[in-house]
C-alpha positions in Angstrom: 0.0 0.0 0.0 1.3 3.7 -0.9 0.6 7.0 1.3 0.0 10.4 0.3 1.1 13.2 2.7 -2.2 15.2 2.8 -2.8 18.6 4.5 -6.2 19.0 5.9 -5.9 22.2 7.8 -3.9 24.8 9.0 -1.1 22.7 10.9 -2.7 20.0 9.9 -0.7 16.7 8.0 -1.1 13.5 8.1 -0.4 10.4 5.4 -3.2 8.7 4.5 -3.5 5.8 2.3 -3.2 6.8 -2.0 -6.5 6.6 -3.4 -6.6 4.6 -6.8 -8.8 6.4 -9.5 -9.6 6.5 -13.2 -6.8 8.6 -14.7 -8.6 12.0 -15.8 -8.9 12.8 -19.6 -5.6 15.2 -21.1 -4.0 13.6 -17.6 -0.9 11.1 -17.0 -0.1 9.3 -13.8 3.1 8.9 -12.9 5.4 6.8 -10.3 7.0 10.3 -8.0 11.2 9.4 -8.0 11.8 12.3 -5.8 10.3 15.3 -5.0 11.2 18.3 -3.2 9.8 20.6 -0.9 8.5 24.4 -2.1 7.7 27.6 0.3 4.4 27.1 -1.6 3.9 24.1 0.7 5.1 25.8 3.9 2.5 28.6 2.9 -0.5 26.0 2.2 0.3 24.2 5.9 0.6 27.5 7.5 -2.6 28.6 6.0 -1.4 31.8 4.3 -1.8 30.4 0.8 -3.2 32.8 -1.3 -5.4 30.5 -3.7 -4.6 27.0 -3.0 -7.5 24.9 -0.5 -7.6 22.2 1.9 -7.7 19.3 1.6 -4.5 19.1 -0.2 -1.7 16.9 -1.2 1.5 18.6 -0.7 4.3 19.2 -2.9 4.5 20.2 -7.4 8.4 20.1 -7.4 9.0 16.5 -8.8 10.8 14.4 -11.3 8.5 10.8 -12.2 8.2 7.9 -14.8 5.2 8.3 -16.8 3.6 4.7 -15.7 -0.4 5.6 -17.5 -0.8 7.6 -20.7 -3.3 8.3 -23.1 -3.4 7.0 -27.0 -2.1 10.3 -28.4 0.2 11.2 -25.5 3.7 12.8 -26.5 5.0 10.8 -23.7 5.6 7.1 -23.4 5.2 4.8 -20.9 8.4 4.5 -18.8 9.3 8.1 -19.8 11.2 9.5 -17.3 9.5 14.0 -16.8 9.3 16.9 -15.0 6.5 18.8 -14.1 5.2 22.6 -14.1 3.2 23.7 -10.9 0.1 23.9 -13.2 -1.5 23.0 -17.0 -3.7 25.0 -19.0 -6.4 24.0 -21.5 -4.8 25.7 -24.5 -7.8 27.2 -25.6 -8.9 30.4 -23.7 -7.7 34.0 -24.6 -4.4 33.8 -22.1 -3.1 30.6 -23.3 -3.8 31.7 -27.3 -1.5 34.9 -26.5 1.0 32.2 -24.9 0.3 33.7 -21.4 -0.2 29.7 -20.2 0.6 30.8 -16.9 -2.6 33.1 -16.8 -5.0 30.7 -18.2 -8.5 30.8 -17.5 -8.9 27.2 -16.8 -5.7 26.3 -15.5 -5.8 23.1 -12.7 -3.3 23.1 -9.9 -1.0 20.9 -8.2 -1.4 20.7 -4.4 -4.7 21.9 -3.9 -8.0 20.6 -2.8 -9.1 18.5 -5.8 -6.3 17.6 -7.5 -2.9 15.4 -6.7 0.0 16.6 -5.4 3.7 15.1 -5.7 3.8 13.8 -2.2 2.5 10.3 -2.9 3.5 7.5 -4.6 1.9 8.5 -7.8 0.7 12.0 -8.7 -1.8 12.1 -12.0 -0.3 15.5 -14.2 -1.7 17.1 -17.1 0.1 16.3 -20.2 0.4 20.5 -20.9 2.7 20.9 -17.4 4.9 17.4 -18.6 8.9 18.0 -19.8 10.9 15.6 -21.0 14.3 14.4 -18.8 16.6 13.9 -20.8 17.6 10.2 -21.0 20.0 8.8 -18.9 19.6 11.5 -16.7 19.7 11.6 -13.1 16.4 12.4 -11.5 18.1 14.2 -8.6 19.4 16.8 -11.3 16.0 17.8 -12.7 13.6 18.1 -9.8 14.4 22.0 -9.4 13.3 22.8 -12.5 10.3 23.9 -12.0 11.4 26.2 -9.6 14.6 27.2 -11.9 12.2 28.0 -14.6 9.8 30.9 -12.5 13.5 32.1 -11.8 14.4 32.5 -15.6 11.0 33.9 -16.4 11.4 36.7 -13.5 15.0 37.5 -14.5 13.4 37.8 -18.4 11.1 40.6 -17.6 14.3 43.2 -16.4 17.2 43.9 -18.0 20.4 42.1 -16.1 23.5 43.9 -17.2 27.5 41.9 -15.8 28.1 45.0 -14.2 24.7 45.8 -11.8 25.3 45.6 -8.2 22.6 42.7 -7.8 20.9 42.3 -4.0 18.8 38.7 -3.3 16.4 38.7 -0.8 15.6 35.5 0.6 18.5 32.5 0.3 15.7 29.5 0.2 15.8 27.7 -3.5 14.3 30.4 -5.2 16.9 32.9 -3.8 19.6 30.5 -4.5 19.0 29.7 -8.0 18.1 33.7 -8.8 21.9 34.1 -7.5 23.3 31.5 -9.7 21.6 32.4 -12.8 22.6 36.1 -12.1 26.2 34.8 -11.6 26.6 32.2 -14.4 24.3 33.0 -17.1 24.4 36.9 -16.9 27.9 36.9 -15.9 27.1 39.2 -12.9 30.3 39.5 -9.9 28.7 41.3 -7.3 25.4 39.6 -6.4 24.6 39.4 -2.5 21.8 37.6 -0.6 19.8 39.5 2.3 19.4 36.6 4.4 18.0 36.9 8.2 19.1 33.1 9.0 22.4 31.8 9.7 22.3 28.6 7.8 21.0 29.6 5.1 23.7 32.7 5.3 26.4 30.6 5.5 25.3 28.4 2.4 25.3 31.1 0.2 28.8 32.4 1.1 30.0 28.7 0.7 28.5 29.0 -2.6 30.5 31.9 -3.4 28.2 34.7 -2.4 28.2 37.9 -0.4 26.2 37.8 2.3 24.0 40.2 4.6 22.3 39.4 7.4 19.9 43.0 7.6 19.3 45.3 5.7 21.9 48.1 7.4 25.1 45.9 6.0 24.1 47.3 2.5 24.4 50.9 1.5 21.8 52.9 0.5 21.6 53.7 -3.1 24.2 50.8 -4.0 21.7 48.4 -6.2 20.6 48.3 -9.4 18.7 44.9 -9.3 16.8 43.2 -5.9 14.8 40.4 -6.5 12.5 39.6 -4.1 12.5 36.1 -3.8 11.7 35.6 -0.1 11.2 37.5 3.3 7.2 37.5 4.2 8.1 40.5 6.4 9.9 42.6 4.5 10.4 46.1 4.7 9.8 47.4 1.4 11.0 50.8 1.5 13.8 49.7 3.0 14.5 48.1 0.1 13.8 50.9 -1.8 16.4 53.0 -0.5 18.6 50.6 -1.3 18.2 51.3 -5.1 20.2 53.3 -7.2 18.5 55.9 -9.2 16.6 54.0 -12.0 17.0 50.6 -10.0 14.6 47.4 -10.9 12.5 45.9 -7.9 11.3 42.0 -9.1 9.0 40.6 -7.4 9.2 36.4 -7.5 7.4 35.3 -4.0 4.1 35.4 -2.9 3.5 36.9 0.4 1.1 36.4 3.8 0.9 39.9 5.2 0.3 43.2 3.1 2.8 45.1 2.1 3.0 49.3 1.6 5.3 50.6 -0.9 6.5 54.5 -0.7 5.3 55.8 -3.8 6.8 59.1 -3.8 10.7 57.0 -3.1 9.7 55.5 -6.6 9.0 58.2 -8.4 11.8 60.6 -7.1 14.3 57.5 -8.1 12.3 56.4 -11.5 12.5 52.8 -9.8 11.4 50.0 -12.0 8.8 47.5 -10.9 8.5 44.3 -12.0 5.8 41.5 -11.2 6.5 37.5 -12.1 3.8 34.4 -11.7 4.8 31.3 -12.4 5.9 31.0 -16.0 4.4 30.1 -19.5 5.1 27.1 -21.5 4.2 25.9 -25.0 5.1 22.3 -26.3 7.8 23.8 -27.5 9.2 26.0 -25.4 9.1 27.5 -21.7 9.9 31.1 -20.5 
């Protein structure tokens, strides 16, 4: 018998055992070889969500081997994939402009009424399924989901090598925004604002300046923060920390609300920047 880890309330988890059903239509199931655990999670056992529902079954971040597909499926049985955190239905206005990530009909992972990657096997609509490449490891590819809302953010601004780059939050998100600052836009000075000491200390083993508050960091010294964790943060602290004509991106959701000093932004023509999720056609994700 398999288990599903299943969130029923705020607080509330237990494992319970995995419920065998029809496979839905568009749907594959697959066997979950590792998954990993997102903030998103944290945020639907805490309660502070702000869409998904209980009852849920925890975790989206996964790598699996497609073990049920459909006639017409791209994928075939034994297929080793990654997932996105959602599918779309390809057909309303959002998803024709390739704004998948908006769609009007789009199911999610982890949420009251659908499956969730902490189980044995987690039934995914073909639209949120990637291909690993063969022979990979599966260990390698279950960040990718989380790698690609990273490259989608960092798409919308304008990353020059030479920007003074701040990260808040040092979690995954924080850590891969880092790295693909560092190594695909060849950035040298990229710090992470990071309250913990663990975390701290990982990125600086990683190679990363680090800052515990916001006082270690000048004011008027960034050009890029991305926002990335930190459900208290103090945005206009933050703001003073840009350089005139800065760029604010904003990656995380958060659980309390947030004011922003609008006359800071104006006076400093700061740059803001919004990123959910990411869109994805069969071809191509961004």
């Amino acid at each position: 018998m398999h288990y599903s880890l299943i969130c029923t309330g705020k607080g509330k988890q237990h494992y319970a055992p995995e419920l065998s059903e029809p496979v839905p239509c568009d749907f594959l199931r697959l066997e979950v070889n590792v998954a990993t655990i997102c903030g998103s999670d944290y945020m639907v056992l805490q309660g502070t969500h702000p869409y998904k529902k209980y009852p849920a079954i925890l975790g989206h971040e996964l790598v699996g081997k497609v073990v049920q597909n459909s006639e017409n499926s791209r994928f075939q049985c034994g297929e080793l994939v990654t997932a996105l955190s959602y599918g779309s239905c390809g057909r309303c206005d959002y998803c024709q402009k390739r704004l998948t990530n908006h769609c009007i009909e789009k199911i999610t992972y982890n949420t009251a009424g659908s499956s969730g990657a902490f189980s044995r096997h987690m039934d995914v609509h073909e639209s949120s399924l990637v291909a690993v490449p063969e022979n990979a490891a599966a260990h390698d590819f279950v960040l990718a989901e989380p790698l690609s809302i990273v490259l989608h953010a960092l798409q919308k601004v304008s990353v020059q090598a030479s920007d003074n780059v701040l990260v808040i939050g040092a979690g995954a998100m924080g850590l891969l925004s880092a790295i693909v600052c560092r190594e695909v836009h060849d950035v040298s000075n990229v710090t992470l604002l990071e309250t913990h000491p663990s975390r701290g200390a990982f990125a600086k083993s990683l190679g990363f300046l680090n800052a515990a508050q916001f006082g270690d960091i000048p004011q008027n010294s960034v050009d890029l923060i991305i926002v990335a964790g930190g459900s208290a943060l103090d945005f206009d602290q933050a703001l003073s920390r840009l350089n005139i004509g800065g760029t604010l991106v904003l990656i995380s959701y958060f659980d309390t609300p947030s004011q922003l000093e609008m006359n800071t932004i104006v006076r400093k023509e700061i740059r803001l920047a919004g990123s959910f999720l990411r869109f994805c056609t069969k071809s191509r994700c961004g």
